[in-house]
C-alpha positions as CSV (number, residue, x, y, z in Angstrom):
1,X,-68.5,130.8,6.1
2,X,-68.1,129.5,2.6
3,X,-67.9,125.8,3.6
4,X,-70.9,126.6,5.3
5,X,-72.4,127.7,2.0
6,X,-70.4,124.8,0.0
7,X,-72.3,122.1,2.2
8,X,-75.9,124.4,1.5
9,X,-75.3,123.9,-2.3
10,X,-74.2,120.1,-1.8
11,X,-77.5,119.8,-0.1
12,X,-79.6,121.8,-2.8
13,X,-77.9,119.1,-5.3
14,X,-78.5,115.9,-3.8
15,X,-82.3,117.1,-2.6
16,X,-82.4,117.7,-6.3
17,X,-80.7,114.7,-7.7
18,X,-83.0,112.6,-5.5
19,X,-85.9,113.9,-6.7
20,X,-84.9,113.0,-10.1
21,X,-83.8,110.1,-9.3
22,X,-87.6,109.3,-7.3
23,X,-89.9,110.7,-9.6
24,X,-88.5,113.8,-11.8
25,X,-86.0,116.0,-12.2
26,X,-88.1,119.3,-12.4
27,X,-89.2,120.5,-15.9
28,X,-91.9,123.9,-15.7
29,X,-95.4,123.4,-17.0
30,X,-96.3,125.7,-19.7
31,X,-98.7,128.5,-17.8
32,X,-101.4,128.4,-20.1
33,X,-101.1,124.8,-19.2
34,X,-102.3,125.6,-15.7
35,X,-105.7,127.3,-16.6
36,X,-106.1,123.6,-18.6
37,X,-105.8,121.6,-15.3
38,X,-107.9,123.8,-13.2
39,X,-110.8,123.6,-16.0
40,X,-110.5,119.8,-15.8
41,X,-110.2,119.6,-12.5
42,X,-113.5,121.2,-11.9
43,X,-112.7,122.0,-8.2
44,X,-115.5,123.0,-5.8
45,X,-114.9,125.0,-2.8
46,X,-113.3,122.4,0.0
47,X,-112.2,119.7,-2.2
48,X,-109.1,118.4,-1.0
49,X,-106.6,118.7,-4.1
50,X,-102.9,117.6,-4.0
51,X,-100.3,118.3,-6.5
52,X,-97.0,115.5,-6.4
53,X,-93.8,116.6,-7.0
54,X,-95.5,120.1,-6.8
55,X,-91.9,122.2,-7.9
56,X,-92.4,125.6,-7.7
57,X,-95.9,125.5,-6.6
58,X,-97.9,127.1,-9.7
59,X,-100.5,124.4,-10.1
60,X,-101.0,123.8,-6.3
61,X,-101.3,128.0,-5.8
62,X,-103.8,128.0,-8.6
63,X,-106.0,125.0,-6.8
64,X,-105.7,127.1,-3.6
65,X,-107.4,130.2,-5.3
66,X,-110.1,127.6,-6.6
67,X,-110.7,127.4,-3.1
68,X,-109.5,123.8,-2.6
69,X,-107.7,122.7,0.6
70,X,-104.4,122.4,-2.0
71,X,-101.1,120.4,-0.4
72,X,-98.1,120.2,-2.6
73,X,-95.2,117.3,-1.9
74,X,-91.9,118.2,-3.0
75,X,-88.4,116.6,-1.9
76,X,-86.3,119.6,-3.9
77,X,-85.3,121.8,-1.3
78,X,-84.2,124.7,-3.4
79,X,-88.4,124.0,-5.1
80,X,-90.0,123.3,-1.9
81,X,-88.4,126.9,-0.3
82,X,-89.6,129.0,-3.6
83,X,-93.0,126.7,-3.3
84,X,-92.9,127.4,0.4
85,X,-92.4,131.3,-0.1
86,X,-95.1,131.4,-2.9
87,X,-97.9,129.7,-0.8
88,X,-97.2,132.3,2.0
89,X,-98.3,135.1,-0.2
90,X,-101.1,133.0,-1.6
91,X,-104.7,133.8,-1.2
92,X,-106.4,130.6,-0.2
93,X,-105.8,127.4,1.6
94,X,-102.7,126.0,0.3
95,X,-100.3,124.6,2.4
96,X,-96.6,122.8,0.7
97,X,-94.7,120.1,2.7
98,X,-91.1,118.8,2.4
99,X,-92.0,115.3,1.6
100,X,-92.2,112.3,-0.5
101,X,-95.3,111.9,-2.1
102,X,-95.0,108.2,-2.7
103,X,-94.7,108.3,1.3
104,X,-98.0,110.0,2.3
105,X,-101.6,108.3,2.4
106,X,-103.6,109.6,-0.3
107,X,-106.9,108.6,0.7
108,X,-108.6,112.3,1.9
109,X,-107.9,113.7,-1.8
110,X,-110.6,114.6,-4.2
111,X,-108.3,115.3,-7.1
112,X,-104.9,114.5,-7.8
113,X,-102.2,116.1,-9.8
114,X,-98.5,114.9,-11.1
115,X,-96.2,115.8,-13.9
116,X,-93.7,112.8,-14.0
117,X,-92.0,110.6,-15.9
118,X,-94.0,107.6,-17.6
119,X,-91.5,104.8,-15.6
120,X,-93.2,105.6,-12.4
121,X,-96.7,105.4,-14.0
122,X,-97.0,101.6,-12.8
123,X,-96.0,102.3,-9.4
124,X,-98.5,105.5,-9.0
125,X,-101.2,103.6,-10.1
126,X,-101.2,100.9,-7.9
127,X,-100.9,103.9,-5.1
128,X,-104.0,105.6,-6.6
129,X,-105.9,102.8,-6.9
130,X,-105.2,101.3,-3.2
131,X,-104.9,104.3,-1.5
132,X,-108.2,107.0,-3.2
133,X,-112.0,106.7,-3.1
134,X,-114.3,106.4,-5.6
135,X,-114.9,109.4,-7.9
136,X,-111.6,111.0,-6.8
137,X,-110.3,112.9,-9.9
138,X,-106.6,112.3,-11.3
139,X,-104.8,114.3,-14.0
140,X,-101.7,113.7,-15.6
141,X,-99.7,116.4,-17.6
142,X,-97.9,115.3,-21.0
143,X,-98.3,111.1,-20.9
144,X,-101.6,109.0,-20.2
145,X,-101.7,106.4,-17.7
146,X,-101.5,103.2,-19.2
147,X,-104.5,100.9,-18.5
148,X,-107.2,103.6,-17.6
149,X,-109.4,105.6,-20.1
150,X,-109.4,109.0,-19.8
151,X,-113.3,110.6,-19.5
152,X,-111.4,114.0,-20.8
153,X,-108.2,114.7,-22.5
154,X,-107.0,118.4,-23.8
155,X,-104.5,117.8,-26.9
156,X,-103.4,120.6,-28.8
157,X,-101.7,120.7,-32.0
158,X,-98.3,122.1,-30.3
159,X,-98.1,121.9,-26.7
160,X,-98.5,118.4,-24.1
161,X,-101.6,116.7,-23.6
162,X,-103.7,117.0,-20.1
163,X,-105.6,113.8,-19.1
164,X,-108.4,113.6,-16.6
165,X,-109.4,109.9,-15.1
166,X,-111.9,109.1,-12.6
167,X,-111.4,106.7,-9.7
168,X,-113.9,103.5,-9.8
């Protein structure tokens, strides 16, 4: 038996590390934070919104009580079971799958949501701009995309900056 839980924590690390080592390691938005994104992301009732890298699930849950059709992506198993949990006890339609966003087609999403690290940034636009329609809706959390304007950005003296770009 503790081999068997052994080789469960060995997973639970690499899951993590990969993660990390894909995107980011996982850093918790500041909850006020989340009331920010949902005011930006304006969400009406069936909009398809996705959250990548969606860690414990806060900002995808809160889309889901927006009533969006809310999908989070996360490759953390120890996040994506406490995502998992979250969104079963969730009012609305939110549903969280073990998988790598930069994986998935994107092309069904109204609005788009990531907290990640800035070296990626190139990557995930070229994604976003292949892959989503015109008017689709992306918001970054703490660092801009470089190369698009922002139509709305929430700074505050102390705390990250939210940023708001519309697709072309």
């Amino acid at each position: 038996m503790p081999y068997f839980i052994l080789i469960l924590i060995i997973i639970f690390l690499l899951t993590f590390a990969y993660a990390f080592i894909r995107a980011i390691g996982w850093v918790p938005m500041w909850h006020k934070d989340i009331d920010s994104v949902m005011k930006l992301a304006d969400i009406k009732p069936g909009e398809k919104f996705c959250d990548l890298g969606c860690g414990d699930g806060k900002v995808v849950l809160a889309a889901g009580k927006k009533q969006a059709k809310a999908v989070g992506y996360e490759i953390s198993l120890l996040l994506y079971f406490i995502a998992k949990v979250r969104a079963w006890f969730s009012k609305g339609q939110v549903e969280i799958k073990f998988r790598d966003f930069w994986l998935v087609n994107l092309r069904d999403m109204d609005i788009v949501f990531f907290f990640l690290i800035p070296r990626i940034f190139p990557k995930m636009k070229a994604k976003l701009e292949k892959e989503l329609k015109p008017g689709s809706r992306v918001i970054t959390y703490v660092w801009p995309m470089e190369g698009w304007t922002a139509i709305q950005v929430i700074k505050r003296e102390k705390g990250p900056a939210i940023y708001l770009y519309k697709i072309n």
